[in-house]
N, C-alpha and C positions, 0 to 999 in steps of 0.2 A: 456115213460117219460125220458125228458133229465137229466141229470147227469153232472154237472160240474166238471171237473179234477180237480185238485188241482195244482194251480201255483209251478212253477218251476223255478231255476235261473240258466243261462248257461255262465260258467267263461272259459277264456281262458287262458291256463296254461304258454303261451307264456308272452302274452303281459298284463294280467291281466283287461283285457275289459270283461264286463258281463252284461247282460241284462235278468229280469224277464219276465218268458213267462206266462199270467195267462189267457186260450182261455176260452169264455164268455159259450160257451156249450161246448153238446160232438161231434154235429155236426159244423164241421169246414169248414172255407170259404177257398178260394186262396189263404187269404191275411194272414190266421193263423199259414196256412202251410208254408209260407214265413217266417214269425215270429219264427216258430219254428226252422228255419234252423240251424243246428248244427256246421257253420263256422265261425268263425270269422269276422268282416265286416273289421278290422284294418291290422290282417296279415294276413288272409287265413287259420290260424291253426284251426283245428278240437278243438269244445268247450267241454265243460266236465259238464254233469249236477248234479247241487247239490238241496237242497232239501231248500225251504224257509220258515225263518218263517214269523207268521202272521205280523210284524210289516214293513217288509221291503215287502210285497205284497200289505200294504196298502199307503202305499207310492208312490210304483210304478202304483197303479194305481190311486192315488192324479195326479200325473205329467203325465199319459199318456192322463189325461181329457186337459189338455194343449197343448199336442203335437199335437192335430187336428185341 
């Protein structure tokens, strides 16, 4: 039985650039583990994970039905 993780938001202490990670199961693709990556896409700093709540997970994934 899959299990879905619970979304996550990873902020960069540098530059203050962040992105919600919220993987669809518990078995992950290429593309999840890429998502997950723990660098910054703006300076290269190592991000920091913080904990989301429901309101900004439903959001982020309002706008990520757009990004495709």
């Amino acid at each position: 039985m899959a299990i879905k993780p619970n979304p996550y938001k990873l902020v960069c202490p540098k530059c203050g650039f962040s992105k919600v990670v919220a993987p669809k199961s518990d078995a992950l693709s290429p593309k999840d583990l890429v998502a997950m990556s723990p660098v910054c896409k703006k300076c290269g700093e190592k991000m920091e994970r913080k904990s989301v709540d429901k309101l900004e997970s439903v959001i982020d994934s309002l706008f990520g039905m757009f990004r495709k």
